[in-house]
C-alpha positions as CSV (number, residue, x, y, z in Angstrom):
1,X,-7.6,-69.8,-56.1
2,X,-9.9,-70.0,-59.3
3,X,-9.2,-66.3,-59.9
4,X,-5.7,-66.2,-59.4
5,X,-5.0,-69.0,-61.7
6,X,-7.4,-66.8,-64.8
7,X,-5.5,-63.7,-63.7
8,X,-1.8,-65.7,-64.1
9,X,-2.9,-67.4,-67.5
10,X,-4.4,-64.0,-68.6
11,X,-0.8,-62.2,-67.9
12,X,1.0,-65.1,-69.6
13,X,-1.4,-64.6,-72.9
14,X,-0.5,-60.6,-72.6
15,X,3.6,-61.3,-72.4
16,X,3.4,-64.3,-74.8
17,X,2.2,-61.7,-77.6
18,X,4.3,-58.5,-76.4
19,X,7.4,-61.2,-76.4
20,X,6.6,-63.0,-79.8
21,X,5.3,-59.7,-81.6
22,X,7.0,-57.0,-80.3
23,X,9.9,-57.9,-78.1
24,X,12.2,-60.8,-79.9
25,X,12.6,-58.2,-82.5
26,X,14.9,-56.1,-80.2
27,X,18.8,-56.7,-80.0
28,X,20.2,-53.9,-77.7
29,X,23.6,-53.6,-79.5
30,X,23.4,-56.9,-80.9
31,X,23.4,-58.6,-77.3
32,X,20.1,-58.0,-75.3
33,X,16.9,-59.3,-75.7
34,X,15.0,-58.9,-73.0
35,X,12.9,-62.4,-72.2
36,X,10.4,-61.2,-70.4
37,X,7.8,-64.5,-70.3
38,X,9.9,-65.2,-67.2
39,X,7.6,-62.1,-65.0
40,X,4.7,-64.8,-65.3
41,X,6.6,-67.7,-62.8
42,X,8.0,-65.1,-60.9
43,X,5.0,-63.7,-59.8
44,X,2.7,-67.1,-59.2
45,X,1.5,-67.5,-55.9
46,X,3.3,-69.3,-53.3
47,X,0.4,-72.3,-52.8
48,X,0.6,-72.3,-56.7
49,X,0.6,-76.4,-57.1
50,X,3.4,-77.4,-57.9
51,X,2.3,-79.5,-61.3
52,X,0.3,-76.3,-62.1
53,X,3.7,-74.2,-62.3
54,X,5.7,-76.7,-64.4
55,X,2.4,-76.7,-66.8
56,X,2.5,-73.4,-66.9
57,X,6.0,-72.9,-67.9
58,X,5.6,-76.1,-70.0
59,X,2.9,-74.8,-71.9
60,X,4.4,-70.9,-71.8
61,X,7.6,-72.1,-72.9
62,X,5.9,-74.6,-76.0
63,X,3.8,-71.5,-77.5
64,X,7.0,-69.2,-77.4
65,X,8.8,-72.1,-79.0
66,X,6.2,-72.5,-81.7
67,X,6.4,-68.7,-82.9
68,X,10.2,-67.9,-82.5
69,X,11.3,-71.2,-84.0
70,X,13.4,-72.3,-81.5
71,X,12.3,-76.0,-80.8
72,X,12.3,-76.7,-77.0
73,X,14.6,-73.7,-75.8
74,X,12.2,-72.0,-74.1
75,X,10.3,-74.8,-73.5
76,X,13.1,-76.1,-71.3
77,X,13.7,-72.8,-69.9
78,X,10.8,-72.2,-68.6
79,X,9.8,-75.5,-67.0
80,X,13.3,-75.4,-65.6
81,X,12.3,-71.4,-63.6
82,X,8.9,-73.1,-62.8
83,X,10.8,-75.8,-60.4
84,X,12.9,-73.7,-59.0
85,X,10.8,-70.5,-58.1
86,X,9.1,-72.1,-55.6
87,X,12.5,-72.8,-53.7
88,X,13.8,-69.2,-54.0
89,X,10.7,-67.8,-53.2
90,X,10.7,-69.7,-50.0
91,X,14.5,-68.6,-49.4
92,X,13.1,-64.6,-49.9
93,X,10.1,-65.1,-47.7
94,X,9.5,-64.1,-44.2
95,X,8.8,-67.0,-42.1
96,X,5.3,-65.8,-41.3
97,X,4.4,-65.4,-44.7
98,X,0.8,-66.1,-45.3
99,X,0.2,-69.7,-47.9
100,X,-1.3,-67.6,-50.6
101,X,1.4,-64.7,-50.8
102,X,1.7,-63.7,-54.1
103,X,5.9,-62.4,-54.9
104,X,5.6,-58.8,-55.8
105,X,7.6,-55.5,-54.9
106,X,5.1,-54.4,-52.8
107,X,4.8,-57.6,-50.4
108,X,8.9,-58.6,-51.0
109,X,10.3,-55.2,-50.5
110,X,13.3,-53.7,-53.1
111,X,16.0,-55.6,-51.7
112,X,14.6,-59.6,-51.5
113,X,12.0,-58.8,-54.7
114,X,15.6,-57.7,-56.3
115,X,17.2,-60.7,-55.4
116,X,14.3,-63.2,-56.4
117,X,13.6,-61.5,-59.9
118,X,16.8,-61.2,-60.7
119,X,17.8,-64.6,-59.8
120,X,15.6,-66.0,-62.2
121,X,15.7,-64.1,-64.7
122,X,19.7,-64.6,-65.0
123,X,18.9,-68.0,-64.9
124,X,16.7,-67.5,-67.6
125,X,18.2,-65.9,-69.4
126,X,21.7,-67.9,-69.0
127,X,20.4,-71.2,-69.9
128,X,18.1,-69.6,-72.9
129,X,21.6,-68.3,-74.5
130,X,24.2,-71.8,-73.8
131,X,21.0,-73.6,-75.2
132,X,20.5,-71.3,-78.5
133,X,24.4,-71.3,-78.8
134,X,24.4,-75.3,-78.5
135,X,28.1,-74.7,-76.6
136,X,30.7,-72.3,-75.2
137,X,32.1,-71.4,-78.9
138,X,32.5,-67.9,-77.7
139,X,31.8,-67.2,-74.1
140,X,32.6,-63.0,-73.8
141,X,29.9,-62.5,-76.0
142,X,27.6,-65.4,-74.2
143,X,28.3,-63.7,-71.2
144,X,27.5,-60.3,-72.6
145,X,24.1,-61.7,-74.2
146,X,23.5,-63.0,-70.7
147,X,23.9,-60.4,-68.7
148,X,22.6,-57.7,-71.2
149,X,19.4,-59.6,-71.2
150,X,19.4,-60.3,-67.5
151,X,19.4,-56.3,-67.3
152,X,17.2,-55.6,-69.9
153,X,14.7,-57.9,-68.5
154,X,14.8,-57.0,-65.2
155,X,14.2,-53.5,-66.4
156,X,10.9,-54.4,-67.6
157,X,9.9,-56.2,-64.7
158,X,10.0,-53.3,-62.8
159,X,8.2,-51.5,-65.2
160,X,5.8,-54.3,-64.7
161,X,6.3,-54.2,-61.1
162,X,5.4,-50.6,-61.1
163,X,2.3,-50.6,-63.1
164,X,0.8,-53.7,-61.1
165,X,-1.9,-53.3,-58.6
166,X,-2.0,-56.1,-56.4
């Protein structure tokens, strides 16, 4: 369990800086940014506790928040996927699923790993732009924001997906 916990917090260090130094800088056509901090709840273990996840999205989410200058967005965010990954991943898994299964492409297969990641990151991704817009002022470009990022996202967790070795 030790190990898996250093290995989660050592991938959340790695996407915090790719996200904060590399990644809020890109606007696909002024409505996708992909969010990609999300890939570190979606892929904690299954006997993760449960006050572990919410500190890790707390803490993910307060960091993010301190270097993009958005107080409590992400924050909120991503304590809000850590409560509720636990739930879907239960709805994904097989029924003999072993305690310490850890969500990945490999061990979901394309269609419920599909479901799961994209799930979440919509989620995400919808309550990280209704919260930076503080309302429903204009809601074809929210929606466009939402979904572009939703895609965009999700097309870097499969890169992820891809290059991770279980």
């Amino acid at each position: 369990m030790k190990a898996i916990v250093v290995k989660a917090i050592v991938i959340a260090l790695l996407l915090t800086a790719l996200q904060v130094i590399v990644l809020n800088r890109i606007h696909l056509f002024g409505v996708a940014t992909p969010l990609v901090l999300v890939y570190a709840l979606i892929i904690l273990p299954l006997n993760t506790p449960r006050w572990l996840s919410l500190l890790i999205g707390f803490v993910l989410g307060l960091v993010s928040d301190i270097f993009t200058n958005t107080p409590g967005v992400a924050t909120m965010t991503l304590t809000f996927i850590a409560f509720v990954q636990p739930v879907l991943l239960r709805l994904v898994l097989p029924r003999d699923a072993a305690e310490n299964f850890i969500p990945s492409l490999a061990g979901l297969g394309l269609s419920k790993f599909l479901v799961f990641s994209l799930t979440l990151t919509f989620l995400h991704c919808a309550l990280t732009f209704i919260l930076e817009s503080f309302g429903f002022a204009n809601p074809l470009h929210l929606l466009f924001c939402v979904i572009g990022s939703t895609l965009l996202t999700a097309l870097f967790i499969f890169t992820f997906e891809s290059i991770r070795r279980e």
